[in-house]
C-alpha positions in Angstrom: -73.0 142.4 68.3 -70.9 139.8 66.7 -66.7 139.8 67.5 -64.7 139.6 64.1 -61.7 139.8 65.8 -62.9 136.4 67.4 -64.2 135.1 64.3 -60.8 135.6 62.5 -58.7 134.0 65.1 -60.7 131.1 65.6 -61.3 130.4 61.9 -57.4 130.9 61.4 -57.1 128.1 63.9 -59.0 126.1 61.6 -57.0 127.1 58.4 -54.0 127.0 59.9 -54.1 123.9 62.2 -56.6 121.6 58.9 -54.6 123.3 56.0 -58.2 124.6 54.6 -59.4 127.8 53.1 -61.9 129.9 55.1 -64.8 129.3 52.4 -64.4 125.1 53.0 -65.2 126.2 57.1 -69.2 126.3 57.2 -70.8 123.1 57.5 -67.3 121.5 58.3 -67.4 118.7 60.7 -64.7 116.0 61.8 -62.6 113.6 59.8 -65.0 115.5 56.3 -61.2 116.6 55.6 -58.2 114.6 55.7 -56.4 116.7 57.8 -59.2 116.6 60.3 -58.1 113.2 62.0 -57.2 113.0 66.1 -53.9 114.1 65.5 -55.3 117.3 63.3 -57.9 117.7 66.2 -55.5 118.0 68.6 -53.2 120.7 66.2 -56.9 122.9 66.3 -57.5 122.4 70.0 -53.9 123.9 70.6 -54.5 126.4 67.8 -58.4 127.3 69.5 -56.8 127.7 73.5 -53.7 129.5 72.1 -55.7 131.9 70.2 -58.1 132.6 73.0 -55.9 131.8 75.7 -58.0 129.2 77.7 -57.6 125.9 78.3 -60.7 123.4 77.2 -62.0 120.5 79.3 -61.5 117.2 77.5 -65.4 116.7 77.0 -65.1 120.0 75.1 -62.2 118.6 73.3 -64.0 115.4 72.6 -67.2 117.0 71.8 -66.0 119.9 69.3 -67.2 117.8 66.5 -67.9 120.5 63.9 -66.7 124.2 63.0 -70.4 125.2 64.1 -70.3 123.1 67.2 -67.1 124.9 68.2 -68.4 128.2 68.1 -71.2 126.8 70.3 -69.4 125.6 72.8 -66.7 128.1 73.0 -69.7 131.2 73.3 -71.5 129.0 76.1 -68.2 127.3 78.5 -65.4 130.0 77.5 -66.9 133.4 77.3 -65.8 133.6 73.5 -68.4 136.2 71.4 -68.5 135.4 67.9 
């Protein structure tokens, strides 16, 4: 069963760390969005472990490349349910 609560935090981490509405988040992938360069990367990695209160190894760091690929990796390393 999927976890809104999850959902909502981590896309408001998105929206709130990229300055982008939650209909630009599907498909999203770094640097499609101006605010989504390293230093907007590192806002949404503090936004993602505040929100969930974990802290992420740097491959994860380097290898969130996408709004999908988050939710991957987050369900698989962090024991996040979407």
């Amino acid at each position: 069963m999927a976890n809104l609560e999850n959902l909502e935090k981590y896309n408001n981490a998105f929206c709130e760390s990229l300055e982008t509405q939650p209909d630009k988040l599907a498909g999203l992938k770094y640097q499609d969005i101006e605010a989504w360069d390293s230093v907007g990367h590192m806002r949404l990695i503090a936004a993602i472990e505040e929100a969930f209160d974990i802290m992420m190894e740097t491959d994860d760091i380097i290898d969130l490349s996408s709004y999908e690929h988050g939710k991957e990796i987050l369900s698989q390393k962090y024991d996040v349910e979407f």
